[in-house]
N, C-alpha and C positions, 0 to 999 in steps of 0.2 A: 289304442282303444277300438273300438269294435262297437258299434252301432246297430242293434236290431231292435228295432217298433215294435212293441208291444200291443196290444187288441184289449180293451175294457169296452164292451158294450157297444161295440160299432166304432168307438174312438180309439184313433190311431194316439198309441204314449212314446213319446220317442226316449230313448232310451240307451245308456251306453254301458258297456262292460270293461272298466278296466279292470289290465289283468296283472297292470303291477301293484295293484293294493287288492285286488280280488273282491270287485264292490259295481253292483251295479249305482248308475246316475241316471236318474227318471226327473224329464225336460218338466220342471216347478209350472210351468203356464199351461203346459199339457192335465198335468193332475187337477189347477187352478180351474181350468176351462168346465170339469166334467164335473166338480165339486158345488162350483157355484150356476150352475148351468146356463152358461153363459153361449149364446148363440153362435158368434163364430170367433177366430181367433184375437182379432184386435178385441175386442170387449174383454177379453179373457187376460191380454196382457193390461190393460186399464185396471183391472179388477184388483191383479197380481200388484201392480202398481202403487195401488194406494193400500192394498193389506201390508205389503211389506213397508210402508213409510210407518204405520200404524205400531206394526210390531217391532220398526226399530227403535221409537220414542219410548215403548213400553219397556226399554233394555234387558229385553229376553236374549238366547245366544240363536235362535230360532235360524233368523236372517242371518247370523255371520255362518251358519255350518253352510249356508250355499255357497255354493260355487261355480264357474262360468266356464261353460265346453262349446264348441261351435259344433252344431247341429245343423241336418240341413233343413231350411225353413221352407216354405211350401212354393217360393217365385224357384227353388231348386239349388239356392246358394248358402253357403255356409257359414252361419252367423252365430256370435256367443250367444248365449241362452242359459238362464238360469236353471243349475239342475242342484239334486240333494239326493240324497242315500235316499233306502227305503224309512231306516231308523228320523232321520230328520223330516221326511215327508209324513211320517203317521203321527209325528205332532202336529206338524199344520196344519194334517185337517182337523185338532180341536179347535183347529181356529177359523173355520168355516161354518158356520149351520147349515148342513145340506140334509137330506135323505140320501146321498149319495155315499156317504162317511162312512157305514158300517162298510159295504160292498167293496168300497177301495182299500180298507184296513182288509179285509179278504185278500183281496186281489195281490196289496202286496206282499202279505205272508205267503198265498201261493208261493209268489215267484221268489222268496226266500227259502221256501219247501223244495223248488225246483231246484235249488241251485243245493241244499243240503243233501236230496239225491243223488247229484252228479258226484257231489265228493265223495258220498258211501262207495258208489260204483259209478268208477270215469267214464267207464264203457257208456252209459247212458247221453253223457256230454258229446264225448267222439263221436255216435254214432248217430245225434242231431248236427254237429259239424258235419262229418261225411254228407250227409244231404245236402245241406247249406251249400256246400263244396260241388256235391255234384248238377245243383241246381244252378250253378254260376259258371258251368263249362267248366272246371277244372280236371286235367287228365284223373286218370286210375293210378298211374306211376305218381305224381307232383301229389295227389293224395294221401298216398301211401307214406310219402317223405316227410309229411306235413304230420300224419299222427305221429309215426315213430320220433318226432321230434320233440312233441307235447308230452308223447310219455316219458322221455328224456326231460323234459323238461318240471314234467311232475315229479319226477323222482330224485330233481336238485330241489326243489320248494318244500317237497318231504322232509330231504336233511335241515335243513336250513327251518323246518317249522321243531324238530326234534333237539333240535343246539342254541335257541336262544336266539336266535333272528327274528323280527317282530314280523308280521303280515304289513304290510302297505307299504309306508316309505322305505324302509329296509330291504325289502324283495325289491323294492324298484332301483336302489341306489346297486345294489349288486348286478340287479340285470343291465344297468346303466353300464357298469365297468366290463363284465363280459364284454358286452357287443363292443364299445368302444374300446378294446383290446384287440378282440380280434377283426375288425373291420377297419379300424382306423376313423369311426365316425360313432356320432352320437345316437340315439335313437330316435330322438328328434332330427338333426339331420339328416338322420337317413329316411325318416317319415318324407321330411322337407324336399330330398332329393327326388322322389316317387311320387312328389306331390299331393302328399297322403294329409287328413287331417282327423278325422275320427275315427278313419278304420284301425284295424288289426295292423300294423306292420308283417306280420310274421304271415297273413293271410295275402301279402303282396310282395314276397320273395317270389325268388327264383329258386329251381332247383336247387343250383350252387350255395346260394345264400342261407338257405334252411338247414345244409346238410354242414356249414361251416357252423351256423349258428348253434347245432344239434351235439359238432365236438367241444366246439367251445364247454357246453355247459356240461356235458360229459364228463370232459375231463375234469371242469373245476370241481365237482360233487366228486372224482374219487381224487383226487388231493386233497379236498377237504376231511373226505374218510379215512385217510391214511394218517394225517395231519389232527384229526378228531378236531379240526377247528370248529370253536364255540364264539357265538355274539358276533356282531358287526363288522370288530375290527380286524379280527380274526379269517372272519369270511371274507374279508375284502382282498385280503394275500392270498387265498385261493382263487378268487376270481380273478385276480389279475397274473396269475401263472395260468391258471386255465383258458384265462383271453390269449394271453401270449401263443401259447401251444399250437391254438386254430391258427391266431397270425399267421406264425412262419408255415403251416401247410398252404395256408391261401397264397403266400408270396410266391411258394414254390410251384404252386398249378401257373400259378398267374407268369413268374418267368419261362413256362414250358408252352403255354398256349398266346402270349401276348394279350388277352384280352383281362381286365379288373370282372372281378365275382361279385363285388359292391357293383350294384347300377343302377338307375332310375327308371327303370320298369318296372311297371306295375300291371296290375287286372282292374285297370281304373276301364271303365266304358268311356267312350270314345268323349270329346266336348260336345258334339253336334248331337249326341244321343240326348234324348229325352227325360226329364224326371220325375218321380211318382210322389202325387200327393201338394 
């Protein structure tokens, strides 16, 4: 997942992008804070605090679509936090009287208009990554590797939205079995190994890792096309021939060079570095 702040009116909304269910998650105390205008953060989680005990006795499903991601909180460290779609945040604010409630129904349909853009035309998403990318020192070459691999990547989610594969947990449990085919580790794992916790994984590869990652799914989308596999279970036999495929090319670099292509390096900024906000 992949973490980029959001800007409503001078407040910072934190905010995250998964991209195995293709949904953003906007931090519930964040939204909470600017709705009931509540001075600074602690009020804002008090506030959250006792709406949500309110609306769990009222046995609406309001409270259970939340769910808990670790963000990072403003001492600079990475704590669960309650977050919700857009779709479940623009009920809660009927559950606010603010003047602020039209403007954030605004606000979040923009950033569902944004994101309905990117799909029309990728290029508009790429070429806000490209910045993103070149704003955080990444080469021009590791750049380069990084779209070619998205667009690879978008055109396995293509098939896979054309044959009966659902969006969210399906896209996730396939991209779960690639990676763990061809790497030998989890996604989480390998988050784990890099030390990663909200970001992007795929934004904290290495050259090698992107470009294993890029055949892996390659190949599973043309087995899948040859194979015209339909629905889950169908696609899960192609993604585990097409994990396999990258395997054995990874074994083979890796017995020629001595060193593993899996690693725990990352673009994390250093500990001692400072954090914003």
């Amino acid at each position: 997942m992949k973490m980029i702040p959001a800007i409503f009116e001078e407040h910072k909304i934190r905010r995250v992008y998964d991209e195995g269910t293709e949904t953003w998650f906007f931090s519930v105390v964040d939204i909470v804070q600017v709705l009931a205008q509540q001075p600074n953060y602690q009020a804002a989680r008090n506030y959250w605090k006792v709406l949500k005990n309110r609306l769990s006795k009222e046995g609406g499903e309001l409270v259970t679509n939340c769910n808990q991601l670790k963000m990072e909180a403003g001492d600079g460290k990475q704590r669960l936090t309650d977050v919700a779609n857009a779709e479940t945040l623009l009920r809660l604010v009927q559950s606010v009287p603010s003047p602020k409630a039209e403007p954030i129904k605004l606000w979040l349909a923009k950033v569902g208009y944004e994101r309905m853009q990117e799909m029309a035309d990728p290029a508009l998403s790429l070429e806000r990554a490209r910045a993103n990318w070149q704003k955080h020192g990444r080469s021009e070459k590791w750049i380069q590797q990084r779209m070619t691999g998205q667009e690879t990547r978008n055109k396995l989610t293509d098939y896979w939205a054309n044959h009966d594969v659902k969006k969210g947990e399906e896209y996730a449990i396939l991209t779960n079995i690639i990676h763990q085919e061809w790497s030998g580790v989890s996604i989480k794992d390998h988050k784990d190994l890099k030390g990663l916790h909200s970001q992007n994984l795929r934004d904290h590869m290495s050259e090698a890792e992107l470009i294993f990652t890029a055949l892996a799914e390659l190949a599973t989308r043309q087995i899948a096309e040859t194979t015209v596999a339909t629905g889950l279970v169908e696609n899960k036999g192609a993604a585990k021939t097409g994990g396999k495929i990258a395997k054995g090319a990874r074994e083979v670099l890796e017995s020629k060079t001595g060193q593993n292509v899996v690693t725990g390096e990352s673009y994390l900024p250093p500990p001692h570095a400072g954090h914003i906000g």
